[in-house]
C-alpha positions in Angstrom: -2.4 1.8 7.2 -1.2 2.5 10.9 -3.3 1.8 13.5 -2.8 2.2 17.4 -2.9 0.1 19.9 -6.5 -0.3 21.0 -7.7 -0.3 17.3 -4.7 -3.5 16.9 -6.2 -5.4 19.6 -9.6 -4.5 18.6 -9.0 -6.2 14.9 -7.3 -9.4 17.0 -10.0 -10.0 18.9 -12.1 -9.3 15.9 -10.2 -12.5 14.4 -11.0 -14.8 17.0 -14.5 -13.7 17.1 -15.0 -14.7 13.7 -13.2 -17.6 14.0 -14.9 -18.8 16.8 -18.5 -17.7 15.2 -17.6 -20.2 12.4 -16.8 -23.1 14.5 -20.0 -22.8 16.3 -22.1 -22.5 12.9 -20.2 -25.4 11.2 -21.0 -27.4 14.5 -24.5 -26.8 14.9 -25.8 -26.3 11.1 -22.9 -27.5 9.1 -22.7 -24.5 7.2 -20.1 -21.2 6.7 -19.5 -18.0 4.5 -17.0 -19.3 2.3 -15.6 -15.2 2.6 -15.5 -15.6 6.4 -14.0 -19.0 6.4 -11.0 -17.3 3.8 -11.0 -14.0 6.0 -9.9 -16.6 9.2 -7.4 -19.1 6.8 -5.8 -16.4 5.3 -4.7 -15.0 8.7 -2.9 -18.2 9.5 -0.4 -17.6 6.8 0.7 -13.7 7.6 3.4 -14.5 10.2 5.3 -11.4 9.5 2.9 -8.8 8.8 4.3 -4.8 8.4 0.9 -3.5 10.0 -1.3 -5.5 12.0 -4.5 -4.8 9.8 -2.5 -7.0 7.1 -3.1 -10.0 8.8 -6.7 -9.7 8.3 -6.8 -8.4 4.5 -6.7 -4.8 5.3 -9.7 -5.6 8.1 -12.1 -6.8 5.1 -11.2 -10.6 6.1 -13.0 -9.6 9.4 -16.2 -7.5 8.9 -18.4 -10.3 10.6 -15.9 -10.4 13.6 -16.1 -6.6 13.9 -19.8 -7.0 13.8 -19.8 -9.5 16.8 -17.5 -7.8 18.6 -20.1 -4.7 18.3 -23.0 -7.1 19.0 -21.5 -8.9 22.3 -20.0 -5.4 23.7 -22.0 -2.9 22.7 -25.8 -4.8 22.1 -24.6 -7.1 25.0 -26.0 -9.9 22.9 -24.4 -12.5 25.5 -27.2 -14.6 25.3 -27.4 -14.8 21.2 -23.3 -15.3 21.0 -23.1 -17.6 24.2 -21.5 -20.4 21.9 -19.0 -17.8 20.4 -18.0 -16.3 23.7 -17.1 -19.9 25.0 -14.8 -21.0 22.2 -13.3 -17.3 22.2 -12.1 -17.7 26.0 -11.4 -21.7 25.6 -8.7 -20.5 22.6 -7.5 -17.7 24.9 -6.9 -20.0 27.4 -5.4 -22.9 25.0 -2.9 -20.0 23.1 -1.8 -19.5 27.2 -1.4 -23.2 27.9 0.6 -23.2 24.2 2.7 -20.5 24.5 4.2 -22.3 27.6 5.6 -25.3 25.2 8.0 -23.8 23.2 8.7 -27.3 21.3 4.9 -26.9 20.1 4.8 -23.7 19.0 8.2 -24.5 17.0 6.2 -27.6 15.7 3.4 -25.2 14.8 5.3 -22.4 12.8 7.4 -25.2 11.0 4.1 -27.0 9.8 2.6 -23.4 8.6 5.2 -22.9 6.8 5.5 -26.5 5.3 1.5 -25.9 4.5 2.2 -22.2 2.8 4.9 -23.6 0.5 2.5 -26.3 -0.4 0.2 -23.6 -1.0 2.5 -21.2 -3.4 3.3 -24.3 -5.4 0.1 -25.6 -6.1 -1.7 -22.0 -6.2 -3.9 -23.0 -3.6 -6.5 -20.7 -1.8 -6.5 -21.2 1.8 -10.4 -23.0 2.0 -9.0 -25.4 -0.7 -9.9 -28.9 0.8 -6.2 -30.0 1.0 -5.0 -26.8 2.4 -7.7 -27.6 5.4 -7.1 -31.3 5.9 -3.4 -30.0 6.2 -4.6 -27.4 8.9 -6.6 -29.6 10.8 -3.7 -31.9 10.8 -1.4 -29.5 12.2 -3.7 -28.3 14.7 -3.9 -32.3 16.1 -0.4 -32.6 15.9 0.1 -29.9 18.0 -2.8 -27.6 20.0 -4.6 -30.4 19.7 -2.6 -32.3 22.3 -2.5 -29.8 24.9 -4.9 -30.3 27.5 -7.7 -29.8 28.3 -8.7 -29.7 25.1 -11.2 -27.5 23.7 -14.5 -29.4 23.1 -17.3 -28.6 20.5 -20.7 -28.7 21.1 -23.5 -29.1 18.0 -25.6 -31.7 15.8 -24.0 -34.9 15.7 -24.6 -35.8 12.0 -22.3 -32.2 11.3 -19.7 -33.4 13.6 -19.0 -36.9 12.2 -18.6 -35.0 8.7 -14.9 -35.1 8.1 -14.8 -32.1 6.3 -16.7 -30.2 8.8 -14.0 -31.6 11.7 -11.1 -30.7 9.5 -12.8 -26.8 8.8 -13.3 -26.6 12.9 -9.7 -27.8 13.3 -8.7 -25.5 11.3 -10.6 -22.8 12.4 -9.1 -23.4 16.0 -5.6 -23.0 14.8 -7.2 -19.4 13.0 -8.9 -18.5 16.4 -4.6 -19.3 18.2 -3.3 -17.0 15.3 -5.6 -14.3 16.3 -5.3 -15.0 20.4 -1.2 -15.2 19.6 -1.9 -11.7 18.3 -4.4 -10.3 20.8 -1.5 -11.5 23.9 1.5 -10.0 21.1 -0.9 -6.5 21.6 -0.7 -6.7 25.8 -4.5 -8.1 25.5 -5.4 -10.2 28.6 -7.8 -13.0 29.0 -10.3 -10.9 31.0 -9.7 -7.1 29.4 -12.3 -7.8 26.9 -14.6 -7.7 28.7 -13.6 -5.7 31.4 -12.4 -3.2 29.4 -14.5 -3.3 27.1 -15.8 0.3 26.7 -12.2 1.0 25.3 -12.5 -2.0 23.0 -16.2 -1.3 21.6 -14.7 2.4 20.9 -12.0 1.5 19.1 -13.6 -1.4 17.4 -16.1 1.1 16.0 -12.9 3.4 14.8 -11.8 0.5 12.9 -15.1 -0.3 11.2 -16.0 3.2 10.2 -11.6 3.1 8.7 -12.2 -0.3 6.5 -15.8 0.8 5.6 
């Protein structure tokens, strides 16, 4: 299915919604959609996809990230999503700060493939607990070390839950995929919001597509 342009970046930023949305629910409740959490793993793995809505299971990975995207933009529920909206522009700006250290992102495309081979010969799913201990690992080993680092926020007793840091870890690395996307589309740091009567438009158009 070809999309343009503004419907593209519309499903990228979509992505790192979601993403985001996760990592602030994991961190204050503990808790995720198991389909969501897939929906943002999954993404990880499509390096080479032949239409941009194939990263992100024909848009179906996304349908919560559309829904915030609608929410923030068009509902301006800035208030509600405030969480959300900070860990979206802290990846942003970490995905910058990354692409700048090309000995990183070599690191980081070397260790996804490592983890996807894993992955095809085990038959693993991407929220298998070994498929995320191996994402958050990555991330550690290589976002993770660029600074400053992105900090969480939420309950305590959630955040020293090892599998809870290892599914925000590798949620982060999910949120990079989708920034690496949204800069790949000629997005910028500030056009989502500034633009984002284009952006609402077009995510609409991709909604009412994948509905």
């Amino acid at each position: 299915m070809k999309l343009h342009k503004p419907e593209e970046r519309a499903l990228a930023l979509a992505g790192l919604a979601q993403s985001c949305y996760l990592v602030a629910g994991i961190a204050r409740t503990g808790m995720a959609s198991q389909d969501n959490l897939a929906g943002c793993l999954e993404s990880i793995f499509v390096t080479n996809p032949n239409e941009t809505i194939d990263v992100y299971k024909g848009g179906n990975g996304v349908r919560t990230g559309l829904r915030l995207v609608s929410e923030i933009l068009g509902e301006l529920k800035i208030g509600e999503h405030s969480e959300t909206i900070h860990y979206l522009m802290a990846a942003l700006s970490l995905e910058q700060r990354l692409s700048r250290a090309p000995n990183l992102m070599r690191s980081l495309g070397a260790g996804i493939s490592a983890i996807q081979e894993h992955r095809n010969l085990n038959e693993l799913a991407a929220t298998d607990e070994d498929i995320i201990s191996r994402l958050s690992r990555l991330y550690e080993e290589t976002a993770g070390t660029v600074k400053p680092k992105i900090r969480i926020q939420g309950q305590q007793k959630h955040l020293a839950n090892t599998m809870n840091t290892s599914r925000i870890r590798a949620l982060l690395l999910a949120a990079i995929r989708s920034a690496v996307l949204w800069r790949q589309l000629d997005g910028t740091r500030s056009q989502w919001l500034l633009g984002r009567g284009k952006l609402l438009r077009a995510n609409t158009r991709v909604s009412e597509i994948i509905s």
